[in-house]
TORVOPA-689969 format. One record per residue (C-alpha): residue in one letter; x, y, z. Coordinates in steps of 0.02 Angstrom, whole numbers, plus 50000, padded with zeros to 5 digits. Layout:
# residues N
aXYZ ...
This chain:
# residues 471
x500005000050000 x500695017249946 x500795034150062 x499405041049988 x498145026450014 x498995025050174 x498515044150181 x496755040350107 x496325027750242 x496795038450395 x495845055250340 x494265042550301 x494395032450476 x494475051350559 x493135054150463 x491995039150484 x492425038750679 x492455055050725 x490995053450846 x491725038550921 x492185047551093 x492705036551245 x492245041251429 x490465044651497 x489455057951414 x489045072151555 x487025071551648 x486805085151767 x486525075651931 x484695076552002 x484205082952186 x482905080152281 x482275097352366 x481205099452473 x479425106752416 x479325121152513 x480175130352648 x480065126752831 x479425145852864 x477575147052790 x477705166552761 x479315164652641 x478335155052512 x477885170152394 x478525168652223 x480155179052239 x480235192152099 x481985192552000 x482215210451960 x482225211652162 x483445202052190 x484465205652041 x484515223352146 x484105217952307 x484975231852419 x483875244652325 x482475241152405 x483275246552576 x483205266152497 x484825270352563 x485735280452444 x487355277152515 x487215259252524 x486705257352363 x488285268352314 x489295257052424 x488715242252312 x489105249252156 x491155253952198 x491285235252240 x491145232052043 x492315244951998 x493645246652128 x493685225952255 x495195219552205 x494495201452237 x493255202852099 x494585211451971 x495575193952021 x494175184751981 x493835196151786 x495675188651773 x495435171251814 x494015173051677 x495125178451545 x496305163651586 x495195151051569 x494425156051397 x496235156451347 x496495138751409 x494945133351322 x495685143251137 x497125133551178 x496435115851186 x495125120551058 x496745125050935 x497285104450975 x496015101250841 x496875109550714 x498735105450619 x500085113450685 x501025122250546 x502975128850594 x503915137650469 x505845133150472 x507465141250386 x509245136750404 x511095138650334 x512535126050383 x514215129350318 x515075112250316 x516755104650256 x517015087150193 x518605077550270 x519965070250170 x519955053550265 x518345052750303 x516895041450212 x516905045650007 x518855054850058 x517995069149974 x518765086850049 x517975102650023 x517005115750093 x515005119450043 x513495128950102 x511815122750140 x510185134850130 x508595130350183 x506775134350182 x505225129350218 x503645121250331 x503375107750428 x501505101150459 x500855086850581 x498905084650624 x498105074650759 x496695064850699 x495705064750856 x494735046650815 x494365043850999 x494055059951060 x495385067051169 x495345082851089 x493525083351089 x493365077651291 x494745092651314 x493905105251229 x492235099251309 x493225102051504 x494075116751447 x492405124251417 x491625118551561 x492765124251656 x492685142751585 x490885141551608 x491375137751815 x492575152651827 x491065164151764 x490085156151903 x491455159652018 x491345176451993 x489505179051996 x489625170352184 x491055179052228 x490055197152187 x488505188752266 x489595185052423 x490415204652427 x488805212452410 x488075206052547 x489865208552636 x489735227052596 x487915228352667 x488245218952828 x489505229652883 x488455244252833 x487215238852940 x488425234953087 x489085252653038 x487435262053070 x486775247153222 x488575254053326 x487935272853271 x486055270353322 x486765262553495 x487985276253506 x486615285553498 x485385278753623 x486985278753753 x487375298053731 x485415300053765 x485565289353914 x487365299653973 x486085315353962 x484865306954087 x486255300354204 x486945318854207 x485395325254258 x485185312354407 x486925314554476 x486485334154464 x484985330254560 x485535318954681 x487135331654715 x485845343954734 x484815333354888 x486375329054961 x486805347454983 x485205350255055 x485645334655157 x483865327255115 x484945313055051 x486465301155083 x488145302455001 x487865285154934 x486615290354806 x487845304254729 x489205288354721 x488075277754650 x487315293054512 x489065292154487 x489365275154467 x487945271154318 x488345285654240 x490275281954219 x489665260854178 x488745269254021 x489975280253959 x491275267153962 x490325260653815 x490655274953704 x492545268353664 x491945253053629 x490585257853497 x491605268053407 x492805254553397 x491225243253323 x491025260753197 x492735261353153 x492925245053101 x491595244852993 x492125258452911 x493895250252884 x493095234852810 x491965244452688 x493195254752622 x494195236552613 x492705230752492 x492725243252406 x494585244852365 x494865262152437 x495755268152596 x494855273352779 x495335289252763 x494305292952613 x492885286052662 x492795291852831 x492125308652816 x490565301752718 x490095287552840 x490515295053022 x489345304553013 x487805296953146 x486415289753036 x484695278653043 x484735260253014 x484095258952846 x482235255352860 x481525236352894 x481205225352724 x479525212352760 x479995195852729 x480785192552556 x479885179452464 x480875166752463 x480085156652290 x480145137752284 x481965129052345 x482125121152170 x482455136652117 x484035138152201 x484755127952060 x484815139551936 x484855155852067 x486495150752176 x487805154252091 x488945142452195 x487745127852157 x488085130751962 x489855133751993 x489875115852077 x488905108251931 x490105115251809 x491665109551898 x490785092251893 x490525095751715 x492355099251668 x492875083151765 x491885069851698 x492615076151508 x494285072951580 x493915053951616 x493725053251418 x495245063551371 x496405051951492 x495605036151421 x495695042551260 x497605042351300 x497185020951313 x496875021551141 x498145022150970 x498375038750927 x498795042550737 x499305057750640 x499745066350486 x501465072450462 x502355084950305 x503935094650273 x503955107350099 x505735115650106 x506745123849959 x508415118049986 x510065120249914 x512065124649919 x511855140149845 x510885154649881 x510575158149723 x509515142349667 x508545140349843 x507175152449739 x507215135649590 x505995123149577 x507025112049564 x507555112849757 x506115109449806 x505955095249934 x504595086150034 x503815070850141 x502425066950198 x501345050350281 x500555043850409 x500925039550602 x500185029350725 x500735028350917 x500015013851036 x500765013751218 x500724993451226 x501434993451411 x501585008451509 x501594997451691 x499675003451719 x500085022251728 x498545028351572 x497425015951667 x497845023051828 x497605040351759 x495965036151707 x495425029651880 x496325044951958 x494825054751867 x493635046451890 x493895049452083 x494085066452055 x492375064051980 x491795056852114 x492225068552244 x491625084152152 x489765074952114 x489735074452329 x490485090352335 x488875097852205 x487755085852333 x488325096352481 x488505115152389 x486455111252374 x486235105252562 x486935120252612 x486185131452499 x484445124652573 x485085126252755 x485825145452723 x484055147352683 x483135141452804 x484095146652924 x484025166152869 x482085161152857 x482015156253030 x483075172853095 x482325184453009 x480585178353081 x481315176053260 x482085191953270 x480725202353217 x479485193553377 x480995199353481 x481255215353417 x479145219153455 x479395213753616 x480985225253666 x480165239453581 x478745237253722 x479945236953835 x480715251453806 x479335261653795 x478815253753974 x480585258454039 x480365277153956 x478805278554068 x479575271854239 x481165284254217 x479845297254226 x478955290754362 x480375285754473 x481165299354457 x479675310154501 x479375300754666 x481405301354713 x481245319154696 x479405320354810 x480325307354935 x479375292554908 x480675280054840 x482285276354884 x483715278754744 x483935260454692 x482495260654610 x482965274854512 x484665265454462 x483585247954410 x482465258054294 x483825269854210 x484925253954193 x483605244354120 x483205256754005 x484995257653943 x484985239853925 x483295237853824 x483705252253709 x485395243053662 x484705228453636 x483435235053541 x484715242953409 x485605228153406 x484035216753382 x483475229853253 x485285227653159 x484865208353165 x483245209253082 x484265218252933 x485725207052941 x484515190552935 x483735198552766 x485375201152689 x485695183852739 x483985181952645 x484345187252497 x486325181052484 x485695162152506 x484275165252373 x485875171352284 x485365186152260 x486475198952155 x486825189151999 x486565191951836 x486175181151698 x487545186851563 x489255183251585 x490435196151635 x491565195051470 x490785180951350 
């Protein structure tokens, strides 16, 4: 059989068994999830253009303008662009495995001929030369193919990656706003409080000079008083580091962004419920869950490519050079020189290493179809969990509100019978420290009701867009 029927016969067997690709074909593993969430009044359908935009609905300006510097300036997320641009450069590069590989070659050699050497023919010569060499993979069993299938994949997973990891910093950047303005608010309630404690050690000062009191009651005015404003140093520690962690999203430094947050400010107003939709839908909403599927994805196309590898692998190979010993003729046709055929490679004993590699991924496999199995668990857990906070906290919050406003009203009636003599001063302490401590809480439980529908939103995976960042 001549090269070119040996030719012939390769190009048709590519041809006729180009679909013929080893390993398993990928099928998107199927969960079970639950029908419905464990918190009845999270079952509305949730609408997507809220939580494409989900901090919006808060109405704080600055928040919202907080969000929108994480895109342009968090480092993390301009890593992440980056990792996105690598991989669809790894997938052009095993998509170009598919195509010959064409190299263009020139040389000169100046050589000279010994005397006593085989033919005893001395002299000196020159040898020019240029031209192209050519070899093609025919990919018959579908390495290339199962590459190009896991390269893609696996772009597909870094896009995921990024939609999480802006999913995950957006709900970064609006928990420590809240824990920004919760330190402010309780700052806040404890200057309020300092007032009130002021105006009882003036008072109690005052009946001790008229000595209608004991000492005791000054030291103990005294003593409240300095408890609460040993909080200040501490909140403004809380405020501060908020502030250092936001302008840490946002890829800035404290000092700039200082001046626009110090300032005291509201909680942002309290979001109902979110709907929460059905918990299948966290399949195609969480980005981490299709992140995991497409890792999954990318590794059951590399079982193929490495047993692929198992398999005889044959090629196409060609030279076209112009070559001769002077300059002058290496333009003739008649230098003109070539080869070409066919090549086939088999690794006959290798001491189990391809068959090894092939296991090797299919463990891999393995581990990343548990790993998808658990991304979902969790994803249904974050949920519920928010679900089950957000509904807590807000029963708790109703309940210190009435307490404060019960602890408002015995201040002023304590206080008024200390004064008129008909209560002793402890009682005056209890209430004003109980006030102090219901009003804190209150901020704080007020701050958890926002934080638990942040939480809301993040495990819904709220945030994401559909598109891809750079296709």
């Amino acid at each position: 059989m001549n090269a070119k029927i040996w030719i012939a016969v390769v190009v048709a067997a590519g041809l006729t068994v180009g679909g013929c690709t080893v390993g398993p074909d990928y099928v998107r593993p199927e969960m079970t999830m639950p029908s419905e969430w464990g918190v009845a009044e999270g079952a509305g359908a949730a609408d997507p253009a809220v939580l494409r935009a989900w901090w919006e609905t808060f109405e704080d300006p600055i928040l919202t303008s907080l969000i929108a510097r994480v895109d342009a300036g968090n480092p993390d997320l301009q890593s992440a662009l980056a990792r996105i641009d690598e991989s669809r450069a790894l997938r052009a590069f095993a998509s170009g495995e598919a195509l010959p590989a064409i190299d263009a070659a020139g040389s000169y050699r100046r050589e000279r001929g010994s005397a006593n050497g085989f033919g005893g023919v001395p002299g000196e010569y020159s040898f020019y030369s240029a031209g192209f060499d050519a070899i093609w993979e025919i990919d018959l069993f579908g390495r290339v193919r199962r590459s190009v299938e896991a390269a893609q994949a696996a772009f597909e997973q870094s896009v995921e990656d990024f939609h999480d990891l802006r999913t995950i910093l957006y709900a970064e950047t609006a928990r420590n706003y809240i824990e920004l303005r919760t330190a402010q608010s309780r700052l806040a309630f404890a200057r309020a409080n300092i007032a009130i404690q002021q105006q009882t050690l003036e008072l109690t000062q005052n009946r001790f000079e008229a000595e209608i009191a004991p000492e005791l009651d000054v030291t103990q005015a005294r003593l409240i008083l300095a408890n609460t404003e040993s909080e200040i140093p501490s909140l403004h520690i809380a405020e501060s580091a908020a502030i250092h962690r936001l302008a840490a999203l946002i890829g800035t430094t404290p000092q700039s962004l200082r001046a626009e947050l110090v300032a005291l400010a509201e909680l942002p107003a309290s979001q109902a419920l979110p709907a929460a939709g059905l918990p299948a839908e966290l399949l195609r909403r969480r980005p981490d869950i299709r992140s995991a599927e497409r890792a999954l994805a990318a590794q059951t196309a590399r079982i193929g490519a490495a047993e692929a590898q198992r398999y005889p692998s044959f090629s196409l190979s060609g030279t076209l050079a112009l070559q001769a010993t002077h300059i002058s003729d290496l333009a003739n046709w008649d230098s003109r020189a070539f080869a070409f055929g066919p090549a086939v490679r088999w690794s006959l004993f290798d001491g189990n290493r391809l068959k090894s590699l092939v296991h090797i991924e299919e463990a891999r496999t393995q581990q990343l179809a548990a790993r998808y199995e658990a991304t979902v668990l969790r994803a249904v857990e974050e949920v519920e969990n928010a679900l089950v906070g957000y509904v807590q906290e807000v029963e708790r919050a109703a309940a210190l509100r009435r307490s404060v406003v019960a602890a408002r009203q015995s201040v002023g009636m304590v206080e008024s019978l200390y004064r008129n003599g008909l209560t002793n001063f402890q009682n005056v302490l209890d209430v004003q420290r109980s006030l102090s401590q219901q009003q804190d809480r209150l901020a704080i439980s007020e701050g958890l009701i926002l934080q638990q529908t942040v939480a809301i939103y993040k495990a819904l995976g709220g945030g994401w867009e559909e598109e891809n960042p750079k296709h």
